[in-house]
C-alpha positions in Angstrom: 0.0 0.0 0.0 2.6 2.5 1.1 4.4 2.3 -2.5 1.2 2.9 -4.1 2.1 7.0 -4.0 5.7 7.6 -4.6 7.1 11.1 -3.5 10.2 11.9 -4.8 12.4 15.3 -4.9 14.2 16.7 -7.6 16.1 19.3 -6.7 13.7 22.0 -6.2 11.0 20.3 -7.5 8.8 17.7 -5.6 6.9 14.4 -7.5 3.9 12.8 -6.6 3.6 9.5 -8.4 0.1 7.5 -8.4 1.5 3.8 -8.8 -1.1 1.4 -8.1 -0.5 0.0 -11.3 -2.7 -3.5 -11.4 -5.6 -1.3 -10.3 -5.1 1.7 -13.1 -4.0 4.5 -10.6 -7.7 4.4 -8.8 -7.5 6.2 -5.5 -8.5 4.7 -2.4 -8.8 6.9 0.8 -4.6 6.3 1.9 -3.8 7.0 -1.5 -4.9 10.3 -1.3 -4.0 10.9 2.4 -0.3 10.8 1.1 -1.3 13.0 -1.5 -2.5 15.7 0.3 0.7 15.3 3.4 2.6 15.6 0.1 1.5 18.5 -1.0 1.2 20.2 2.6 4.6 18.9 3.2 6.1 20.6 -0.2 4.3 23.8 0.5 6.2 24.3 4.1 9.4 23.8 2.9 11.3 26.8 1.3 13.5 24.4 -0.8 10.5 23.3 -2.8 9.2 25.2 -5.5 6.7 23.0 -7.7 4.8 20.1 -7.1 4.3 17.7 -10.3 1.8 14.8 -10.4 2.1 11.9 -12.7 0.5 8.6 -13.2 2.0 5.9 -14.9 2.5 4.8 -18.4 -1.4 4.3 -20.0 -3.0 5.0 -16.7 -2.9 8.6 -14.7 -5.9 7.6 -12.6 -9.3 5.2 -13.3 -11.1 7.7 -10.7 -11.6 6.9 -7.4 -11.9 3.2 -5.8 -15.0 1.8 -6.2 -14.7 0.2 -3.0 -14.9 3.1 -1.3 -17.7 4.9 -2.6 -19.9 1.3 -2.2 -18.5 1.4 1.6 -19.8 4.8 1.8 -22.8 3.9 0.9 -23.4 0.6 3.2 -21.6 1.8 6.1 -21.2 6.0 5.8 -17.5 5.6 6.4 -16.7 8.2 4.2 -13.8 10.0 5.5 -12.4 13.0 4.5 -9.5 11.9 2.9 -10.5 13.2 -0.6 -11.6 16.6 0.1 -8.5 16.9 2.2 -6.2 16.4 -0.9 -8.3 18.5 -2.7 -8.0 21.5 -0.5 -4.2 21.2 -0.2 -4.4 21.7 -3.8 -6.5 24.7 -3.7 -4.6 26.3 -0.6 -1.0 25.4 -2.7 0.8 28.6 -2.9 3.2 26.9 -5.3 2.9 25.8 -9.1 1.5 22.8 -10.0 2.3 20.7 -13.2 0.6 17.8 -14.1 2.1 15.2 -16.8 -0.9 12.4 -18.1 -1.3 9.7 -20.3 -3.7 7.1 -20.9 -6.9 6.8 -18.6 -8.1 10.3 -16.8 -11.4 9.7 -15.2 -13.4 11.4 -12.7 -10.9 12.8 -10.6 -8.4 11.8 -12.9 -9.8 14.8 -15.2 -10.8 16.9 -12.1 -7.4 17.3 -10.4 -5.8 18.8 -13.9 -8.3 21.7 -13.1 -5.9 22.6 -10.4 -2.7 22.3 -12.4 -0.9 25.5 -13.9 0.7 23.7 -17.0 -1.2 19.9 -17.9 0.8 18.1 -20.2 -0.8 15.0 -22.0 0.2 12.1 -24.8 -1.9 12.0 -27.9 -3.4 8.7 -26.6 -5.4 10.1 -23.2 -8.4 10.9 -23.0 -10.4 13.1 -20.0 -13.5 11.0 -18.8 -15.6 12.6 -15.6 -18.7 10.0 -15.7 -20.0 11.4 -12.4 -23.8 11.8 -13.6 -24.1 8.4 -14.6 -23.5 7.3 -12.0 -25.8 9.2 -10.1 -23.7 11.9 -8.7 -22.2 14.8 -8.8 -18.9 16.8 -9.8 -16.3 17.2 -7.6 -13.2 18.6 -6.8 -14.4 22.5 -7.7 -15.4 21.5 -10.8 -18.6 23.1 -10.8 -16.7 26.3 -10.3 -13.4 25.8 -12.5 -14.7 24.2 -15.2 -17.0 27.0 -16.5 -14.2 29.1 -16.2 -11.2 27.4 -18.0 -13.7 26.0 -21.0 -16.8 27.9 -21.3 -20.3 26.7 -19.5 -21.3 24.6 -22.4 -18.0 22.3 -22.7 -18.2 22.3 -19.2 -21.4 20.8 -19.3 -20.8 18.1 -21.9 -17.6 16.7 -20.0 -19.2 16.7 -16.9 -23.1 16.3 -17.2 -23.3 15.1 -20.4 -20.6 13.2 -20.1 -18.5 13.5 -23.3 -14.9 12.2 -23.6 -12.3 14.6 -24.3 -9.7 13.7 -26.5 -6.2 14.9 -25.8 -6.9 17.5 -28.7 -10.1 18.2 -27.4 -8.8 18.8 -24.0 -6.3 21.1 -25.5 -8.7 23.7 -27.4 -10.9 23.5 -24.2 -7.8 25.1 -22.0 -7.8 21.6 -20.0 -4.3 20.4 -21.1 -1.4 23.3 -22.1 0.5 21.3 -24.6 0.1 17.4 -26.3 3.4 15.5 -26.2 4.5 12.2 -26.9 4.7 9.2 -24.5 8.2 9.0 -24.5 8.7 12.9 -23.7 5.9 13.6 -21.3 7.9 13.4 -18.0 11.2 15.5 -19.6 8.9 17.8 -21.1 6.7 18.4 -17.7 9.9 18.4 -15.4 11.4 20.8 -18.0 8.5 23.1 -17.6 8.5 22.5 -13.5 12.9 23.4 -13.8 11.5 26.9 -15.5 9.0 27.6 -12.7 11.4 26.4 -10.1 13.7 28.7 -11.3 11.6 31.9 -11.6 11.9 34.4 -8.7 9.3 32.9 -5.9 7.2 36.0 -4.4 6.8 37.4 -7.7 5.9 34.1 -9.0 3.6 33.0 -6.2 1.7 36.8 -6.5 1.3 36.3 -10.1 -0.3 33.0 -10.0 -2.9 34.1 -7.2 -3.8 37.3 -8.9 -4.5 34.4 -11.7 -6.1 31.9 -10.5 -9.7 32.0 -8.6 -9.6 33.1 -5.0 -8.5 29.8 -2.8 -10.9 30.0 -0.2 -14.3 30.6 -2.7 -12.6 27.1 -4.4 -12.5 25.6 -1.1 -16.4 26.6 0.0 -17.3 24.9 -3.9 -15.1 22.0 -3.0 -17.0 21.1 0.5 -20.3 21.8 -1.0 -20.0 19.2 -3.8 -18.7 16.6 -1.4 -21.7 17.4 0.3 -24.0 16.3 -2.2 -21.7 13.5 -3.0 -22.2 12.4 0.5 -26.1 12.6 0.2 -26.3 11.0 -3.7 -24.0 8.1 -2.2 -27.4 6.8 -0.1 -29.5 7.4 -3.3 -31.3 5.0 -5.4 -30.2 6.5 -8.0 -26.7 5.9 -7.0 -27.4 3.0 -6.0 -28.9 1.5 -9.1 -26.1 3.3 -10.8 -23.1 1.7 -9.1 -24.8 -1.8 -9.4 -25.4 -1.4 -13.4 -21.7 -0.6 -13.6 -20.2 -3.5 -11.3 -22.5 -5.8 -13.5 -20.8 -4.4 -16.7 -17.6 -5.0 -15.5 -18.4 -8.5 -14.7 -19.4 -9.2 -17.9 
């Protein structure tokens, strides 16, 4: 379990590696615990200057466990584990990078919203299925997405629920530049040196005069996992979640 999030520092720049390969990167509630100590960790020390996140070779992340959210459900052992994570990435004062290929789904596609530069291969593609089955976005989508795309392509990712393509995600202001699989990790830690290297107050004043105000993300964050909490007891969620374990068994 503990290798299933590798950190590792770079000179000034700290990695966060999803690796639980066999299971496509999805998160379970430890998973992103060491995310988010990651990213609170990185943010306290003045030798860090950028966080990068990266998945692994065809899979960035399948979403969150399944497990989980059906725990959730039975039991209401929920735990705050996500939103935690997802706050530390709101609150981060310093620049984050993300580099994907393969599977983004859910918060695979969510947590990008919260990256300064997204790099991605030709071969992902941004899923965020969260209507079908039966809930709702998460992660400040609600709030980011509008912004960074436009309400209506907002809307087709996340309530339609359209794919993105890597191109797609590009002219939607999801991903900054399309790379190949070979390069993504030398292009994203190229791009994470550059930041690294810039001068740190100016830099860390010009990306909050940029970006929405932390604390109105973090308000949009806990009110989505909100109604997460409350869709998880649905029928509709319920149904929903047994219609997709069934497909998968199949």
């Amino acid at each position: 379990m503990a290798d299933h999030i590798l950190v590792e520092r770079r000179g000034t720049v700290q990695i966060v590696r999803m690796n639980r390969v066999g299971k496509k990167n999805a998160l379970t509630r430890a998973m992103y615990a060491r995310m988010a100590e990651a990213i609170r960790e990185g943010d306290a020390d003045p030798a860090i200057r950028c966080h990068v996140i990266f998945g692994v070779p065809g899979a960035f992340s399948a979403g969150n466990d399944i497990a989980d959210f059906l725990a959730y459900g039975t039991d209401g052992e929920r735990g705050t584990e996500s939103v935690d994570f997802l706050i530390a990435l709101a609150r981060s004062e310093k620049p984050l990078l993300s580099g994907v290929d393969g599977i983004a789904v859910g918060i695979g596609t969510t947590i990008n919203l919260h990256c300064d530069l997204t790099f991605a291969t030709p071969r992902t593609v941004f899923r965020a299925p969260f209507l079908d089955l039966g809930l709702v976005p998460e992660a400040g989508s609600t709030l980011t997405a509008p912004r960074i795309m436009g309400y209506q392509r907002a809307f087709g990712l996340f309530v339609l629920g359209d794919g993105f393509s890597a191109e797609e995600a590009k002219a939607s202001g999801l991903v900054y530049a399309i790379v190949g699989e070979d390069e993504l990790e030398e292009r994203t830690l190229s791009a994470a040196n550059a930041l690294a290297a810039k001068p740190p107050e100016a830099l860390r004043i010009a990306r909050a005069l940029m970006r929405p105000d932390c604390e109105e993300l973090v308000k949009r964050i806990r009110v989505e996992s909100d109604h997460i909490g409350e869709r998880l007891h649905s029928a509709e969620a319920r149904a929903a979640f047994s219609a997709f374990l069934g497909r998968k068994r199949d």
